[in-house]
C-alpha positions, -999 to 999 in steps of 0.1 A, spaced: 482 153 129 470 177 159 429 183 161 426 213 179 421 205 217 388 221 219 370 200 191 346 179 202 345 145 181 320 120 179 320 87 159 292 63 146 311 33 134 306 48 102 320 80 105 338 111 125 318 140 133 339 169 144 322 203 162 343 230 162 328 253 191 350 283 177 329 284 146 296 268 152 305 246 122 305 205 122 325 183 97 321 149 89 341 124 79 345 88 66 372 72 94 393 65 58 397 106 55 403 111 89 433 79 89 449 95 60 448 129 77 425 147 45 409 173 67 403 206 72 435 228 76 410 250 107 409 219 124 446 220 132 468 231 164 485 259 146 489 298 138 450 293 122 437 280 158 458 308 181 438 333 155 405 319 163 410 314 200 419 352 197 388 358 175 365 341 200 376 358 232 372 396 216 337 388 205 332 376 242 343 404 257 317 424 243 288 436 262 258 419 269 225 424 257 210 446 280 186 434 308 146 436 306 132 440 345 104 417 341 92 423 374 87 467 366 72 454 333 35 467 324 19 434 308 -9 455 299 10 461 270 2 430 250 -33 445 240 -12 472 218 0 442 198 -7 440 162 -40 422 149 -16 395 136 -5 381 169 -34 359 182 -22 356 214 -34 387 228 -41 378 267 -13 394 289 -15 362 318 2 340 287 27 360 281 38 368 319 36 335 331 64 326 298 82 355 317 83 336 345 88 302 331 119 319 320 131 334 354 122 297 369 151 281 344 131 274 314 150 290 280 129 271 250 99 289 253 71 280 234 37 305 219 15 280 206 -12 299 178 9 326 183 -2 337 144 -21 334 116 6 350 92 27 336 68 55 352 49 56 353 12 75 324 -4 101 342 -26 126 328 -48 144 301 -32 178 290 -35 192 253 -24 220 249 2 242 221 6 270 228 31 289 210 60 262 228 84 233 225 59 210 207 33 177 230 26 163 254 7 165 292 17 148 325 12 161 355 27 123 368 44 108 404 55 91 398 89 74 429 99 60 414 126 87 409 147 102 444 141 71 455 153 81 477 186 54 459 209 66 428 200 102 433 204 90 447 234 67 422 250 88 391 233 118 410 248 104 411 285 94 370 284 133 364 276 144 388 295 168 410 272 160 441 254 155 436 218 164 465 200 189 456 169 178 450 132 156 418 124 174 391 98 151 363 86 147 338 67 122 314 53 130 275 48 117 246 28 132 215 36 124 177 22 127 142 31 164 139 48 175 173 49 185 188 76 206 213 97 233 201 121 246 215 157 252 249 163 247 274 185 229 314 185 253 332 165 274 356 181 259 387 163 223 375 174 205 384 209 177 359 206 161 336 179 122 333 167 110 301 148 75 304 133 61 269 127 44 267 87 32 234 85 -5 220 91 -13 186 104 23 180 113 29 147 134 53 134 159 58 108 128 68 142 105 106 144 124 120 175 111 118 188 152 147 213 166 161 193 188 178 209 220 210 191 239 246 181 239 265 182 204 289 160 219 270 131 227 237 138 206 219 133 237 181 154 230 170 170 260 141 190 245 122 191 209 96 218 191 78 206 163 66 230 135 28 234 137 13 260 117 11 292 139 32 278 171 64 306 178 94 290 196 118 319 215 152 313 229 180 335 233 218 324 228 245 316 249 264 288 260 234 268 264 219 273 232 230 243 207 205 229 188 198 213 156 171 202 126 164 171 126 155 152 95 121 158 83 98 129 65 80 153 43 84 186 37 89 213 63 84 248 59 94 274 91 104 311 91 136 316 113 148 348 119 168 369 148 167 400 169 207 413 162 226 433 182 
């Protein structure tokens, strides 16, 4: 049995995790699958991989998100921002700008809002990539032109596609493992749903290296606290397992 050469694999005594940076998917298995060669057929050095490798270098080649000029940019602009953003003074907002242009990409808003998205009906997933509960979300807010436009200049892309969102609701031991921004997304918002949330809570996004499972950064959920980063190579991440339950509206500005 072949594994695909650019699989990165990662075992815990216990078990295999593979991450398949063609898909943004990770599969886990007990060494007693793996020995007996009971995995995934996408895992394989075949026809299957020469089609993704193929699949992956087209949607590379497409263009970039255009680039926002941060330094032409009128801050001023942030008092047009709708009464539901609380952070309304244009200083915060450049200097994230600039935190950005000095190599920072996990940029964080904290008491960025008082809004909350409507729960909805809910529906449980329990996949390869993740355990939660799910509720596709509307999020005016961040269609909202001045905030595409001002959240656009602090990351330093334009933000002009369709908004997808959705709302989560995890418990004790869920979770979401490794993956990158998806291909189709420009940048990614988290809003934080939780009050008196703790260190002690988990249930963080962890940033760092899916290989090793190293962490080299974390953002925790607070009520009201908005956590920007666009994609790209860098941008792996994960949910790590909460100890009570966790409640955060994700969503992304598409191309």
């Amino acid at each position: 049995m072949a594994l695909r050469r650019e699989l990165l694999i990662r075992e815990d005594g216990q078990g295999v995790s593979i991450l398949d940076p063609l898909t943004d998917r990770t599969w886990v298995y007990s060494v007693e699958e793996l020995a007996s060669e009971r995995v995934d057929p996408v895992l394989l050095e075949g026809p299957v991989s020469e089609v993704l490798r193929a699949q992956v270098w087209a949607r590379n080649s497409r263009p970039s998100a255009p680039v926002f000029e941060v330094e032409d940019f009128d801050w001023g602009v942030v008092s047009e921002l709708p009464s539901e953003v609380s952070v309304r003074d244009p200083e915060v907002w450049r200097r994230l700008a600039e935190q950005r242009l000095a190599g920072d990409w996990i940029l964080r808003v904290p008491g960025f809002t008082e809004w909350t998205p409507d729960q909805g009906d809910e529906e449980r997933l329990d996949t390869e990539l993740v355990h939660a509960w799910r509720v596709r979300a509307e999020a005016p807010l961040f269609s909202d032109p001045v905030v595409r436009q001002v959240c656009g200049a602090v990351l330093g892309i334009r933000l002009e596609g369709p908004v997808e969102c959705n709302r989560w609701r995890m418990q004790a031991g869920d979770g979401i493992l490794s993956h990158r921004v998806g291909r189709r997304y420009a940048a990614t918002f988290t809003l934080g749903l939780n009050r008196g949330w703790t260190a002690a809570d988990g249930g963080a996004i962890a940033f760092g290296d899916p290989s090793t499972g190293v962490v080299t950064d974390r953002w925790l959920p607070h009520a009201g606290d908005l956590c920007l980063f666009a994609g790209g190579e860098h941008s792996w991440h994960w949910v790590e397992a909460p100890r009570r339950e966790r409640h955060t509206l994700t969503g992304w500005w598409t191309y």
